[in-house]
OpenMM code with the backbone's topology and positions (N, CA, C; nanometers):
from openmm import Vec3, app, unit

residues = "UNK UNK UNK UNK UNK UNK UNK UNK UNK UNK UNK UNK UNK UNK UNK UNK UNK UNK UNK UNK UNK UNK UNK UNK UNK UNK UNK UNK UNK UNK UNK UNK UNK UNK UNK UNK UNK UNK UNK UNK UNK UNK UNK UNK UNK UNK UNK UNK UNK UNK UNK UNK UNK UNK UNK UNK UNK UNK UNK UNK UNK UNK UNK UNK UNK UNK UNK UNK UNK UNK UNK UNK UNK UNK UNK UNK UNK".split()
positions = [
    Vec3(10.8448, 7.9650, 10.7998),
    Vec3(10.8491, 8.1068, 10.7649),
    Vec3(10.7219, 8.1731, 10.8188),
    Vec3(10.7728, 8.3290, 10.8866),
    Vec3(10.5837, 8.3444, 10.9316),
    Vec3(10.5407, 8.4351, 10.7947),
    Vec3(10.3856, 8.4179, 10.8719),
    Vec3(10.3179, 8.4323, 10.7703),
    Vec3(10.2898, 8.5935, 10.7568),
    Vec3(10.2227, 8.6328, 10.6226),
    Vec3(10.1987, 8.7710, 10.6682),
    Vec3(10.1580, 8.8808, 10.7319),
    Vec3(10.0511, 8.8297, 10.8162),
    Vec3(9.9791, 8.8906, 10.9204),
    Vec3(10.0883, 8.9123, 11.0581),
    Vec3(10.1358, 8.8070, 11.0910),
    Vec3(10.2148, 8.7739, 11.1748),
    Vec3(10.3341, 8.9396, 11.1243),
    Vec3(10.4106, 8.9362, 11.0098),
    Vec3(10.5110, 9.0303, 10.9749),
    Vec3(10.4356, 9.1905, 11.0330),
    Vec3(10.3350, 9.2131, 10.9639),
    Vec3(10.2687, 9.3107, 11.0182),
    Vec3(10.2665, 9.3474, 11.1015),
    Vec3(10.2328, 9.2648, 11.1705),
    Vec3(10.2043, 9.3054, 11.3880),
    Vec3(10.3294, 9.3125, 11.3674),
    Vec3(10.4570, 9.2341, 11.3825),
    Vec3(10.5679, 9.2671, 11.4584),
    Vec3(10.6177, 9.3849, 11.4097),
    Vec3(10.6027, 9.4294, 11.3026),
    Vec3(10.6919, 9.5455, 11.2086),
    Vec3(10.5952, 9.6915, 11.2713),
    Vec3(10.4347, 9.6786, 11.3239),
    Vec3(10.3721, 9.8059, 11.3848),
    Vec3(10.4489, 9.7983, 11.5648),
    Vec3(10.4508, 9.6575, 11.6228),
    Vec3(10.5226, 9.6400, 11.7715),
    Vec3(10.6179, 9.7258, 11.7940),
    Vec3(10.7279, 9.6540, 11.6252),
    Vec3(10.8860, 9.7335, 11.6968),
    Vec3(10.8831, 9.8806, 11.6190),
    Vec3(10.7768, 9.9148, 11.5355),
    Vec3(10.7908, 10.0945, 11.4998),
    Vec3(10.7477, 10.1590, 11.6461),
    Vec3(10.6199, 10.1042, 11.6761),
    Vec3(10.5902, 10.1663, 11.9004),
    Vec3(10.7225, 10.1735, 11.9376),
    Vec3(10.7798, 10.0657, 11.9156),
    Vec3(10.9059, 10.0438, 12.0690),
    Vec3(10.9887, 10.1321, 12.0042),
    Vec3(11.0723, 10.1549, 11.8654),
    Vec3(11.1375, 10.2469, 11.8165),
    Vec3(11.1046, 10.4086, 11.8447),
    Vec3(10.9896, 10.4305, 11.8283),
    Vec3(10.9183, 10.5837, 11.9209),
    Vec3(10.9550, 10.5851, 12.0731),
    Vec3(10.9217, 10.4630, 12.1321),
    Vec3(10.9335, 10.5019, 12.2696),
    Vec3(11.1274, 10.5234, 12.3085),
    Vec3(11.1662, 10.4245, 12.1985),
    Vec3(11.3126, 10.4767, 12.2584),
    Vec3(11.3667, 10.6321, 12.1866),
    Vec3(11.3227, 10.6413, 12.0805),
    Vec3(11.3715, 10.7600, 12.0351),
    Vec3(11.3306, 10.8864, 12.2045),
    Vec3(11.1799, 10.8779, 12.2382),
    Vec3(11.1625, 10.9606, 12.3094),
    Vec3(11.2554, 10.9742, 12.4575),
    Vec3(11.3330, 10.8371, 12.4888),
    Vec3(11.3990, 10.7866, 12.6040),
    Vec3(11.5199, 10.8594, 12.5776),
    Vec3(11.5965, 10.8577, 12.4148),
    Vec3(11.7378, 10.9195, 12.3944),
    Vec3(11.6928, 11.0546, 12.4322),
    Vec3(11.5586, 11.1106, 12.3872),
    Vec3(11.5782, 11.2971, 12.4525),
    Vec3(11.5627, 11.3025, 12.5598),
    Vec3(11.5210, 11.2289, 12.6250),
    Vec3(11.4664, 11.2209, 12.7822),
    Vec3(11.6512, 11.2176, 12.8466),
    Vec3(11.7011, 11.1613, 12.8197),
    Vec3(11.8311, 11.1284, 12.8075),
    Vec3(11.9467, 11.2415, 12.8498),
    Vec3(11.9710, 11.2818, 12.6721),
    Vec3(11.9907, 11.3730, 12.6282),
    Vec3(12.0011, 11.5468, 12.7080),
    Vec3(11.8269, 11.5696, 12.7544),
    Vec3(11.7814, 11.7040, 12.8434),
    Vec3(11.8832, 11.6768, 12.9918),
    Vec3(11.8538, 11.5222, 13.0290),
    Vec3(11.9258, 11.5239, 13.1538),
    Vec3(12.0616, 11.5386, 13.1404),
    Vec3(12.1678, 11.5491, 13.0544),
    Vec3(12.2719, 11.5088, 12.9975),
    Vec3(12.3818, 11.4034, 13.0408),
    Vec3(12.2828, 11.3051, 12.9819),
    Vec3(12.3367, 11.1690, 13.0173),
    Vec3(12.3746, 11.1124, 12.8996),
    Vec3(12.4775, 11.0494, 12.8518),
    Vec3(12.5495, 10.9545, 12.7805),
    Vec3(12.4139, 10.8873, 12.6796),
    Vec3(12.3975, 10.8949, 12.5613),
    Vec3(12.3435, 10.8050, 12.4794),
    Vec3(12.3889, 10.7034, 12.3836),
    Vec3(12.5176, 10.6739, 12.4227),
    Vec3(12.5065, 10.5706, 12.3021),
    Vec3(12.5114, 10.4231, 12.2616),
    Vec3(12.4573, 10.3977, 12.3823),
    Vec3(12.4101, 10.2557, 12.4007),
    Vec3(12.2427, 10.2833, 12.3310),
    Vec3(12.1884, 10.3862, 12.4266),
    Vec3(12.0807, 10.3302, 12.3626),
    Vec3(12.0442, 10.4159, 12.2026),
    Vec3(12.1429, 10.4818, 12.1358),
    Vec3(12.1450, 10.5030, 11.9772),
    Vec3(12.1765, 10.3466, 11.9397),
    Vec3(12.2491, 10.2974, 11.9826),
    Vec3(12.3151, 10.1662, 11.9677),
    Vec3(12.2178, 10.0770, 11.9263),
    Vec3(12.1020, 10.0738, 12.0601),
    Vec3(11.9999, 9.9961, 12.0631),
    Vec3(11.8991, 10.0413, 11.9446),
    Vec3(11.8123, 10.1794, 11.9449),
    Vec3(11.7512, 10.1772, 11.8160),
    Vec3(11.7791, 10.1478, 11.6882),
    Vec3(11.9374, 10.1860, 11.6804),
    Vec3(12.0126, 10.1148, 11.5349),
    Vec3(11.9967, 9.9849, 11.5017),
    Vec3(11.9792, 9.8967, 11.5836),
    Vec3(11.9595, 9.7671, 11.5827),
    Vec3(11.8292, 9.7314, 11.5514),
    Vec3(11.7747, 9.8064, 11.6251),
    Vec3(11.5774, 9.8149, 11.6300),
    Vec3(11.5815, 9.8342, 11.4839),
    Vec3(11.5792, 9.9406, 11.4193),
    Vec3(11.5820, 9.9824, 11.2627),
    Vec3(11.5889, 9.9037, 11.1481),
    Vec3(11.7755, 9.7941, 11.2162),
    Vec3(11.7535, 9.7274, 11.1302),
    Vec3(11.6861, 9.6143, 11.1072),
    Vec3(11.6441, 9.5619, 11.2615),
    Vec3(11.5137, 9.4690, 11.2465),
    Vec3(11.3966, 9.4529, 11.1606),
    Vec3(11.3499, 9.5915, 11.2094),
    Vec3(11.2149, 9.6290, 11.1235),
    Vec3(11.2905, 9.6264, 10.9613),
    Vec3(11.3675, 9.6918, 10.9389),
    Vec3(11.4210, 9.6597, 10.8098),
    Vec3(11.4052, 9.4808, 10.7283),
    Vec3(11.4551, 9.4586, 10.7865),
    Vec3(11.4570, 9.2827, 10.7579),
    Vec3(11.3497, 9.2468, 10.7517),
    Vec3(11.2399, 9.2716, 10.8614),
    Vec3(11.0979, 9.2188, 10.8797),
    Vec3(11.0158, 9.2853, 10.7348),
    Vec3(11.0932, 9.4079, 10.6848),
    Vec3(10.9988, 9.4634, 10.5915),
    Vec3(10.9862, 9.3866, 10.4745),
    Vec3(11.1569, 9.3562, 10.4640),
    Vec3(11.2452, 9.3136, 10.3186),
    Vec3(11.1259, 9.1179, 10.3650),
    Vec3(11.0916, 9.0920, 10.4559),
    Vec3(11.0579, 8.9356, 10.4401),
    Vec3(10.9032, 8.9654, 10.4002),
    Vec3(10.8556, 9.0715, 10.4312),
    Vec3(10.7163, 9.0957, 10.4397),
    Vec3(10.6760, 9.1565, 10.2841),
    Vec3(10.7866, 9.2148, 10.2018),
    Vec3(10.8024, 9.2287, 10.0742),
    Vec3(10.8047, 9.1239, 9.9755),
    Vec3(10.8773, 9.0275, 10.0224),
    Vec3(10.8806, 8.9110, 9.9427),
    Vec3(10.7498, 8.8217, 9.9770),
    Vec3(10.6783, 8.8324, 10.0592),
    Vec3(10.5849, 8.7526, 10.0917),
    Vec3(10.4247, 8.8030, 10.0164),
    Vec3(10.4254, 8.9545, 10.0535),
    Vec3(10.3422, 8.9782, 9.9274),
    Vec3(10.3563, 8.9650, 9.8216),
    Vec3(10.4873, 8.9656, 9.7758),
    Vec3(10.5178, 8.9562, 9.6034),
    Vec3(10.4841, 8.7826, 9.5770),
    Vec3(10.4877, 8.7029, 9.6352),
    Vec3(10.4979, 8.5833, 9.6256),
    Vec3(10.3187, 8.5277, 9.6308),
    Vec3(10.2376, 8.6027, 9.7157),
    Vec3(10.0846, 8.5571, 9.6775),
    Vec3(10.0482, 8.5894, 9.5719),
    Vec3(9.9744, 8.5567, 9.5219),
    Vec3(9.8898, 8.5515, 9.3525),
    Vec3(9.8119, 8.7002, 9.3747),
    Vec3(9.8206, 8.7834, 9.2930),
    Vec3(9.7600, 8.8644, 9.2961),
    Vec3(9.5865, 8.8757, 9.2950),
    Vec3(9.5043, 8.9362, 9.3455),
    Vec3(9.4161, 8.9595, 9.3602),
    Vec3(9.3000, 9.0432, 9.2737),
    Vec3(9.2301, 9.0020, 9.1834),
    Vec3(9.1880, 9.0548, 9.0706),
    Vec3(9.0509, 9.1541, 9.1003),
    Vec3(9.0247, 9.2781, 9.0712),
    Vec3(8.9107, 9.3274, 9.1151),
    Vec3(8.7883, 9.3220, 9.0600),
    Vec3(8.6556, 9.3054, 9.0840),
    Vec3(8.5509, 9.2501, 9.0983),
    Vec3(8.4928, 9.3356, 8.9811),
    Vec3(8.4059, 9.3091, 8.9440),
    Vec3(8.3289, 9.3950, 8.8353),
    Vec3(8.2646, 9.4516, 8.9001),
    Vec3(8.1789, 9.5769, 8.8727),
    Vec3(8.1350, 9.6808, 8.9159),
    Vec3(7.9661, 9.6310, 8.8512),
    Vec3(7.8657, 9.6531, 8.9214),
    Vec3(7.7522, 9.6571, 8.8634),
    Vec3(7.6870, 9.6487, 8.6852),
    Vec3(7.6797, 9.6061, 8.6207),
    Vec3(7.6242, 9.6399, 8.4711),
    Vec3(7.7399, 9.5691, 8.3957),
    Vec3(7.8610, 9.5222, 8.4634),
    Vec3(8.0014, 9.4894, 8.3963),
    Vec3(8.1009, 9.5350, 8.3547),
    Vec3(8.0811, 9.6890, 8.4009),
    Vec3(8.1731, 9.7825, 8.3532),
    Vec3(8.2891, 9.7595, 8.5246),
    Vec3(8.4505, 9.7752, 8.4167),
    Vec3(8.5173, 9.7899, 8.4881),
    Vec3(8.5943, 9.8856, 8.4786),
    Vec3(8.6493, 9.9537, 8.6120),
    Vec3(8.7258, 10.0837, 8.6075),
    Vec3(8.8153, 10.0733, 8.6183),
] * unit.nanometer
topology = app.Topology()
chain = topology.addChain("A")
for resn in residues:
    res = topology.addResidue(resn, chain)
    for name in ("N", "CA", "C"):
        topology.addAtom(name, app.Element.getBySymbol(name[0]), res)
């Protein structure tokens, strides 16, 4: 299973590549050329990152939480 760092990068990779195609369908679109292969393709993209989120959800929920530090004198906020 990867790990969480790993989920991260890929889930910021394919949000880039999801921008660059959104900008490709208007590029598209102005010329008036046929899009729906590549709607096709970001739909797919979407639900990737989707999945990558839903594994990257369970993976934080699954580390031990992280307790915060005391503050100077022992007071905590």
């Amino acid at each position: 299973m990867p790990d969480l760092d790993y989920l991260r990068r890929e889930i910021e990779r394919m949000r880039i590549q999801m921008g660059q195609q959104r900008k490709e369908i208007l590029q598209l679109q102005r010329a008036g050329l046929g899009t729906a292969s590549a709607e096709a393709l970001l739909l797919r993209m979407e639900a990737k990152v989707e999945s990558l989120c839903a594994q990257r959800d369970a993976l934080k929920a699954a580390q031990p939480r992280q307790t915060k530090g005391r503050v100077l004198g022992g007071r905590t906020w």
